[in-house]
C-alpha positions as CSV (number, residue, x, y, z in Angstrom):
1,X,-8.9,-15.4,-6.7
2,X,-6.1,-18.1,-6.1
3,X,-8.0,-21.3,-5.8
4,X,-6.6,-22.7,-2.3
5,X,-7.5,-26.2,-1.0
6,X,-10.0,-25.8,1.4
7,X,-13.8,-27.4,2.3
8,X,-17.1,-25.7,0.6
9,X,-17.4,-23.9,3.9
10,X,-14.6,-21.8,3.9
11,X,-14.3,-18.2,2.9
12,X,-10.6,-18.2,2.5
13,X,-10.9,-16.9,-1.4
14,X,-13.2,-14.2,-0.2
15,X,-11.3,-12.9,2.0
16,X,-7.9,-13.1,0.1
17,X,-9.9,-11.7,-2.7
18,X,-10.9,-8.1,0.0
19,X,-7.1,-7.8,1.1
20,X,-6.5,-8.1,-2.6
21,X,-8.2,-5.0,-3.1
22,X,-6.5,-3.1,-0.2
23,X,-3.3,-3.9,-1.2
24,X,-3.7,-3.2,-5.3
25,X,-5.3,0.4,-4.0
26,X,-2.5,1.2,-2.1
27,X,-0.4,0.7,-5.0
28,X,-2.2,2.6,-7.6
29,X,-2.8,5.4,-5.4
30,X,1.0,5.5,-5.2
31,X,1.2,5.7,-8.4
32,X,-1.5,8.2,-9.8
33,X,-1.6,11.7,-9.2
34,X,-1.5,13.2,-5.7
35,X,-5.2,14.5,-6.0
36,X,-6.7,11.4,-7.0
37,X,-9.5,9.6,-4.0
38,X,-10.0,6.4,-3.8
39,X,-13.3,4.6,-2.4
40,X,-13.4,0.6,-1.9
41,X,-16.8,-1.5,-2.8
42,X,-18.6,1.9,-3.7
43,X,-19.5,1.6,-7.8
44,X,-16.5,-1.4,-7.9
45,X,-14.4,-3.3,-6.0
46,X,-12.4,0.3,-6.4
47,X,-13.7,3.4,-7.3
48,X,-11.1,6.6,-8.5
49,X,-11.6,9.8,-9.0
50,X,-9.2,11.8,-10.4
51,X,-8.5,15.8,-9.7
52,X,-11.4,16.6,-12.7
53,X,-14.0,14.7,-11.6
54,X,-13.3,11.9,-13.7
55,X,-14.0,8.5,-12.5
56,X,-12.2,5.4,-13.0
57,X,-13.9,1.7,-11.7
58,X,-11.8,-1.3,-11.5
59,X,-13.3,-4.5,-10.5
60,X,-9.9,-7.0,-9.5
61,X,-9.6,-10.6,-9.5
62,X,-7.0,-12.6,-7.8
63,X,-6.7,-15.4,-10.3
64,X,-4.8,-19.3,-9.7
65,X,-1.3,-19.1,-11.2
66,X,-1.8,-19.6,-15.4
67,X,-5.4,-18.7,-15.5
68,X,-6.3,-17.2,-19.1
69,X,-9.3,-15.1,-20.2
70,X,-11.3,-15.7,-22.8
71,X,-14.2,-14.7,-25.1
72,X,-16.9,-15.8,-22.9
73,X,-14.8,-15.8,-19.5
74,X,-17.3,-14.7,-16.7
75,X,-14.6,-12.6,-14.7
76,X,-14.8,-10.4,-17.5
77,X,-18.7,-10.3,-18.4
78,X,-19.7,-9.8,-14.8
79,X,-17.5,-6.4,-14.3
80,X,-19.0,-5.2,-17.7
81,X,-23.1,-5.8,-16.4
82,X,-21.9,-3.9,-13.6
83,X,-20.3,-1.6,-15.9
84,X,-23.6,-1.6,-18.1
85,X,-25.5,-0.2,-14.8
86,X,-22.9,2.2,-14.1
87,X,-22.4,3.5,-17.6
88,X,-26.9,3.9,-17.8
89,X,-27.3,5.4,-14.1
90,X,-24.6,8.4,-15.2
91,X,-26.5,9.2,-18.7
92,X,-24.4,6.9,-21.3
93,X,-21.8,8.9,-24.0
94,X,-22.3,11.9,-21.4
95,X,-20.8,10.3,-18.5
96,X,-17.0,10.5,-17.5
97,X,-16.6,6.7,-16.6
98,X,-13.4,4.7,-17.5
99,X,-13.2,0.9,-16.6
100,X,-10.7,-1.5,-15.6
101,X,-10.5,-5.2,-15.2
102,X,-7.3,-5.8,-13.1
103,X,-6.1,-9.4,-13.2
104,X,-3.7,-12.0,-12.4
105,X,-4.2,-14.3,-15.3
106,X,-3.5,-13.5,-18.8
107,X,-5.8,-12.6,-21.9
108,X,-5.8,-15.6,-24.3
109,X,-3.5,-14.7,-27.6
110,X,-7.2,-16.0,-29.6
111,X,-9.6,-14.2,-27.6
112,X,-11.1,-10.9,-28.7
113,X,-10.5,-9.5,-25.3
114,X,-6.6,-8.8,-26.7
115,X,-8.7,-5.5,-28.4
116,X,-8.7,-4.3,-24.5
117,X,-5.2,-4.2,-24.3
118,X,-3.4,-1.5,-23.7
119,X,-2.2,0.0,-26.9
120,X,-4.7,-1.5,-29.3
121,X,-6.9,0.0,-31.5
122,X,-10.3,0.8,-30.4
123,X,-11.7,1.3,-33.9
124,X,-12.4,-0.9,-36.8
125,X,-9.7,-3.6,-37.9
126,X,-9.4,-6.8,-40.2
127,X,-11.7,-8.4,-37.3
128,X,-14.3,-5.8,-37.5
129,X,-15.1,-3.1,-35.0
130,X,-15.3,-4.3,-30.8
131,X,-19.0,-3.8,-31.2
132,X,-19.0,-6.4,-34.1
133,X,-17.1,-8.6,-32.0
134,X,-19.0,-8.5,-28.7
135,X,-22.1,-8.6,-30.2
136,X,-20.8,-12.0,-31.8
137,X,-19.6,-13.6,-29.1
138,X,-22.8,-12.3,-27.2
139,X,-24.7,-14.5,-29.6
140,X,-22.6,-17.7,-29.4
141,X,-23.6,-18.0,-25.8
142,X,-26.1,-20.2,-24.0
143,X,-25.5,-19.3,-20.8
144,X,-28.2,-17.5,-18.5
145,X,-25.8,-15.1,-17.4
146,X,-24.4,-14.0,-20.3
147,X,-27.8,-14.2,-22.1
148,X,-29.0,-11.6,-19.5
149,X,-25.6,-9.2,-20.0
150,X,-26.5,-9.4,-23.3
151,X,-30.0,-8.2,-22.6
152,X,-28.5,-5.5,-21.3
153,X,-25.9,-4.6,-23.5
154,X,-28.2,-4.5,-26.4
155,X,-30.7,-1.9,-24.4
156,X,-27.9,0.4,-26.2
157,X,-28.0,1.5,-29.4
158,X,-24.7,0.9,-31.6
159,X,-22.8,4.0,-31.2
160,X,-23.3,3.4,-27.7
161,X,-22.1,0.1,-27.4
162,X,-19.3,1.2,-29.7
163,X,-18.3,4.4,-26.8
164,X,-19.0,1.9,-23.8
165,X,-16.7,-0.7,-24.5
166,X,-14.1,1.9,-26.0
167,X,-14.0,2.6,-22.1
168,X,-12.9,-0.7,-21.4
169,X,-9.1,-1.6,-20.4
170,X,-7.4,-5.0,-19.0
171,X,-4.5,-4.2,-17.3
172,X,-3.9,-8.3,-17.3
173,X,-1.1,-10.1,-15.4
174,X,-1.2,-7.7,-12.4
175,X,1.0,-8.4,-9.7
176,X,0.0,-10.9,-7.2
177,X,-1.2,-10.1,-3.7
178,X,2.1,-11.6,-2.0
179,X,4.2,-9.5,-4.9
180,X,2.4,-6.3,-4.2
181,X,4.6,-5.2,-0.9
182,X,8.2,-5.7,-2.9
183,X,6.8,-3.5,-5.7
184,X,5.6,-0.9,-3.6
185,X,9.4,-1.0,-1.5
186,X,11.2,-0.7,-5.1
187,X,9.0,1.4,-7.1
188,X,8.1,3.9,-4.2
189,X,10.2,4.0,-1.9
190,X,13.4,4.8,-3.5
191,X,14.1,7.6,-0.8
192,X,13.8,5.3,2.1
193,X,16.9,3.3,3.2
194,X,17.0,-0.4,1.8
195,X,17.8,-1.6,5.1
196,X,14.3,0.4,6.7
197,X,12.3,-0.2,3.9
198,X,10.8,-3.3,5.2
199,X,9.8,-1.5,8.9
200,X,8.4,1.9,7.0
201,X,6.2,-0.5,5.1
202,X,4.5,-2.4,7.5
203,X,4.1,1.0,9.1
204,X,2.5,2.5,5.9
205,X,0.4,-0.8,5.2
206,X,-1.2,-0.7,9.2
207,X,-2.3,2.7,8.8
208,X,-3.9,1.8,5.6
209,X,-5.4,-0.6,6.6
210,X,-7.4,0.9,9.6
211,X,-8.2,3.9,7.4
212,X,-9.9,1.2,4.6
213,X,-11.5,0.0,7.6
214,X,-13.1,3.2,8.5
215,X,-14.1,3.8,5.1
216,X,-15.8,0.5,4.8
217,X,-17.7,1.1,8.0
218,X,-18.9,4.2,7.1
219,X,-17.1,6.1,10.2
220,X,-14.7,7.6,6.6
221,X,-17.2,8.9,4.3
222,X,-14.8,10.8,2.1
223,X,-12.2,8.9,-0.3
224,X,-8.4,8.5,0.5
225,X,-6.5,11.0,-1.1
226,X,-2.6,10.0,-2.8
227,X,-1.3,13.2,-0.6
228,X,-2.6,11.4,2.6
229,X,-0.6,8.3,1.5
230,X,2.3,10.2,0.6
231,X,2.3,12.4,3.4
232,X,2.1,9.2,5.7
233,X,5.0,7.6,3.8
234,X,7.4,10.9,4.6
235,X,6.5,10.9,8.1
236,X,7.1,7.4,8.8
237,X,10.6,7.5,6.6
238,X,11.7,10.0,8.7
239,X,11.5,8.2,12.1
240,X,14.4,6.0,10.1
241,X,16.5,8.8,8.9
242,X,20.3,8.2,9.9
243,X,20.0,10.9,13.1
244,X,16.2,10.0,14.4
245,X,15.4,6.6,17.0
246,X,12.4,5.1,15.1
247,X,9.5,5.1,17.1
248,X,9.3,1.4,16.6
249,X,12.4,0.7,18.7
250,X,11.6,3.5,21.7
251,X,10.0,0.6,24.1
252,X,12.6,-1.9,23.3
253,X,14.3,-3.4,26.9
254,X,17.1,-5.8,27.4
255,X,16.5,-9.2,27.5
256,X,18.4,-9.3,30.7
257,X,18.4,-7.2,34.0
258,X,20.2,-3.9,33.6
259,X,23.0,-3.6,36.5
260,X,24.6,-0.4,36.1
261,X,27.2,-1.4,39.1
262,X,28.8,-4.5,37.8
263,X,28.2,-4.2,33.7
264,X,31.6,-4.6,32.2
265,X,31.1,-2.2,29.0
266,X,33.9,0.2,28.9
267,X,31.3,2.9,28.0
268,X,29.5,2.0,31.7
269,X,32.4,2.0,33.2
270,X,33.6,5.0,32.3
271,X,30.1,6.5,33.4
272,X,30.5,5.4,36.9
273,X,33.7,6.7,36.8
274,X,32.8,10.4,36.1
275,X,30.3,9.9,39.2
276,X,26.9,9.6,36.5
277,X,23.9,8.7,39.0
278,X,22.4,5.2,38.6
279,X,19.4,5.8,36.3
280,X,21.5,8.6,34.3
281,X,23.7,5.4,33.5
282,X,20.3,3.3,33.0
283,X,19.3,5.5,30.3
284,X,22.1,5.8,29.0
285,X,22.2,2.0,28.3
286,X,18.9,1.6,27.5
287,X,19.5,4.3,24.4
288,X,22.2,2.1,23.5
289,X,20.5,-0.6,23.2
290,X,17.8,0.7,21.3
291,X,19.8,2.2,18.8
292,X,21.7,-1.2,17.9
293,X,18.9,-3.2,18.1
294,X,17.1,-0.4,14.7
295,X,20.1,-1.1,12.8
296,X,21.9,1.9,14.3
297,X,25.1,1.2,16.0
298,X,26.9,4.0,14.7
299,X,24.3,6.3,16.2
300,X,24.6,4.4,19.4
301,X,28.2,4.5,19.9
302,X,27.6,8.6,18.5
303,X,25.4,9.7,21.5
304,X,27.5,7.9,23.9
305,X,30.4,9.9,23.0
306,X,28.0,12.6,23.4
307,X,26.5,11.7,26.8
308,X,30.4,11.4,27.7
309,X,30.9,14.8,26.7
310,X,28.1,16.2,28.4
311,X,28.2,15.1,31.3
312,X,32.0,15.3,31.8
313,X,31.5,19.0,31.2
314,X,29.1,18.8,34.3
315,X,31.2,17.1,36.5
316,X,33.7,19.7,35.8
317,X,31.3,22.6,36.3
318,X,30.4,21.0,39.7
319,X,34.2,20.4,40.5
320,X,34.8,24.1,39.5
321,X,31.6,25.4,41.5
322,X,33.0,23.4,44.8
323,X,36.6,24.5,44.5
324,X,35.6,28.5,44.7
325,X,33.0,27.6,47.1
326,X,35.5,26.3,49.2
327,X,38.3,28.9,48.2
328,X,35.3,31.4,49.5
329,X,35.1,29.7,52.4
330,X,39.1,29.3,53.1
């Protein structure tokens, strides 16, 4: 997590560090395929499970700008003792685990952690095999913490070890929490409007947000699905396609008093002159208004053309309809 300046009371990493997650989920599971769940704080900070069953933990950390990993960094030790539990509790080499260390910072260029990579080989190299190296820089260690993970680790026999940590990946240099909303607008929503992507996310994000509440609070016991998020996404574009009023606009007023008698646009004058009623024309300026105010004008001007039409052909239909009644009369 970002270290912010704040007192030894504050919870302000904490709690960047839980919005983190949030946001990084709702990127992935744009990402991934449309049947894969996610769960948050269930087996790690995320849990998902793909359309086979197949599960995939990821424990995140929101690192200070140029933080580096290294051999004995604890960011990385702690997610593989939770791992180590994981990987026991699910029968070792017979489970269908994966596991991912998202972070900020960078791998150091001399650590062994590079071997977790993407792209790097998972066998034996010049440097030995990664259960060679782990156990290594296991043994190097004084600390109580690591001392215990490597309690743990060693509870495994070496083939084991070998398939366990062939399970690990560091998907270092992940984007940062204030970088997450941009990436999701450019490499998601290439459908949406440029000019509407900013409202369809902050649509997109609130619902995501209550439904993470849910699931934390237990009142959501399933996991989110990608179609949910990409059904939600479709329905919220199209409330800004070129010929909709986006809902977010529908309860937008003036700042000033409407007077349909003595406002100068031509379009309200040309309202009162076909005989419109008051709150006809009332509407018909609040519409207007709401379409410029979404980024609409053309639209705006569009349906006052059509309210012009339509209700010019009513006048006439009236004017026709009192002419015979009054021929019938004559």
């Amino acid at each position: 997590m970002t270290n912010l300046t704040t007192d030894k009371y504050s919870a302000g990493e904490q709690g960047l560090g839980y919005i983190y997650q949030a946001r990084l989920a709702l990127l992935h599971l744009l990402q991934l395929p449309e049947d894969t769940a996610v769960f948050l704080e269930k087996d790690d900070d995320l849990n998902f499970i793909d359309g086979d069953g197949g599960k995939s933990l990821a424990s995140l950390k929101h690192k200070a700008v140029g933080d580096r990993l290294t051999d004995l960094s604890t960011d990385f030790w702690k997610s593989v003792n939770i791992w180590l539990a994981r990987y026991k509790r699910d029968d070792r080499a017979a489970s269908n685990m994966r596991f991912f260390l998202f972070t900020t910072g960078t791998v150091s260029a001399e650590s062994f952690l590079t071997r977790f990579l993407p792209n790097q080989p998972f066998g034996s190299s010049n440097t030995g095999t990664l259960t060679m190296l782990a156990n290594a820089v296991l043994s190097k260690s004084k600390s109580k913490l690591i001392m215990q993970i490597a309690t743990e680790f060693n509870e495994l026999n070496d083939p084991e070890k070998q398939d366990f940590l062939e399970r690990i990946l560091i998907l270092d240099a992940s984007p940062r929490i204030g970088d997450i909303p941009s990436a999701i607008k450019d490499k998601c929503m290439r459908s949406v409007r440029r000019e509407h992507r900013e409202f369809v996310f902050e649509r997109l994000e609130g619902w995501w947000n209550d439904t993470v509440i849910k699931q934390l609070t237990g009142s959501r016991t399933e996991g989110v699905f990608g179609y949910e998020v990409s059904d939600k996404l479709c329905a919220f574009a199209e409330e800004y396609k070129a010929d909709n009023l986006p809902i977010t606009f529908r309860g937008k007023v003036p700042v000033n008093e409407i007077d349909t008698e003595t406002d100068p646009r031509l379009f309200v004058a040309q309202l009162r002159e076909i005989g419109i009623s008051s709150n006809r024309i009332r509407s018909a300026i609040l519409d207007y208004y709401r379409r410029s105010s979404s980024g609409q004008p053309g639209l705006a001007r569009t349906f006052w053309y059509q309210e012009r039409s339509r209700n010019t052909k009513i006048v006439s239909l009236m004017s026709g309809t009192a002419t015979k009644m009054s021929s019938s009369r004559n």
